[in-house]
N, C-alpha and C positions, 0 to 999 in steps of 0.2 A: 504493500500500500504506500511506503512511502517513497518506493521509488519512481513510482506510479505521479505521484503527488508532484514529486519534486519535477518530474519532466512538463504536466502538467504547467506546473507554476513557472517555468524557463522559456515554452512556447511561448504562455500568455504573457511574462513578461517584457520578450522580444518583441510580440504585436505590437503590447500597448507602447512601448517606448517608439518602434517605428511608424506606427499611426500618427503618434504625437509629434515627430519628428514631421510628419510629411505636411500636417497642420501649418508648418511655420516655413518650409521648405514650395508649397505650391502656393499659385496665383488664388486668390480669391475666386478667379469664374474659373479654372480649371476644378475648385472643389465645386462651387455650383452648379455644375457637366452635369452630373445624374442623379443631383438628390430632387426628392420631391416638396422638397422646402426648402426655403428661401433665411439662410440664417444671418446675424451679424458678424461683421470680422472677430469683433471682440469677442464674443460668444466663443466663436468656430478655435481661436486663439485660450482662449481658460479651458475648453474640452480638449485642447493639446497641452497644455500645462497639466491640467490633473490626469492625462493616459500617462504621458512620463514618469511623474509622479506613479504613478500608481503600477507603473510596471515595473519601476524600482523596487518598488515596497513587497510586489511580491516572491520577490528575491532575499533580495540583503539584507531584511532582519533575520530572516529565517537561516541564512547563509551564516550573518556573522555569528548567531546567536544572543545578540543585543536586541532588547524590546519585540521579542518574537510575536507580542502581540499585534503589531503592525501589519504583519502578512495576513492576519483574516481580515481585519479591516481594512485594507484594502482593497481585498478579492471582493466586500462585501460594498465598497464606495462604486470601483467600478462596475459593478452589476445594478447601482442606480444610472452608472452612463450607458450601459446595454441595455437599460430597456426602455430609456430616453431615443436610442438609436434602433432598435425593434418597432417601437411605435412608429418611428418617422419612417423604417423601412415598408412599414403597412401603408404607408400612404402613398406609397407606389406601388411597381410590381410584386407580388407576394413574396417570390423569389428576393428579394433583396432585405426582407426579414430574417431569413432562416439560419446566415450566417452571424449578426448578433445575438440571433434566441440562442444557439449552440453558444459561443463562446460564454452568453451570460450561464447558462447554466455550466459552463465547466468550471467558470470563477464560482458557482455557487458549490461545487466539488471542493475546490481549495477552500473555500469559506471552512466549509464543515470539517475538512478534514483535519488545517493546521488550528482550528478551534478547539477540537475536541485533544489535539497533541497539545495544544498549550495549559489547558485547563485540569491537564493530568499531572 
């Protein structure tokens, strides 16, 4: 299980650090291309600060062993931006939901899992 976990928490770290990354890296109307809502830069900008963030978090407490409490709550903040981002994917092609409902629920796999290891 925890190795399970750990690979788990390495992917999802990488997404969210490079999602965040690309947040700050593309044009504003290339992120506009295919959503079906219309967001603000500023907005579009602190959903790239907190994926960074948060794809840190689900690494390196856990990694260094300092504030291992970090790693659920993390898994557990970014799973409020999947399903802020599952909503908005509903509001287009259905298809374009299905890959944050998955990931939200695999951060909800990390939630529980390094939850239940830290409270032991």
């Amino acid at each position: 299980m925890n190795i399970l976990l750990w690979i788990v928490q390495i992917l999802l770290g990488l997404l969210f650090v490079l999602s965040g990354a690309m947040k700050f890296i593309m044009t504003p109307e290339q992120m506009a291309a295919g959503s079906p809502v219309s967001l603000p830069l500023w907005f579009i900008r602190f959903i790239g600060v907190c994926e960074i963030l948060g794809g840190i978090g689900l690494v390196l407490p856990w990694l260094t062993g300092i504030k291992r409490g970090l790693t659920p709550l993390a898994a557990s903040l970014l799973v409020v931006i999947m399903i802020g981002a599952t909503v908005i994917g509903f509001m287009g092609p259905i298809a374009t939901a299905i890959l944050p409902l998955i990931v939200g629920l695999l951060l909800v796999f990390v939630a529980w899992g390094r939850g239940l290891k830290s409270a032991a």
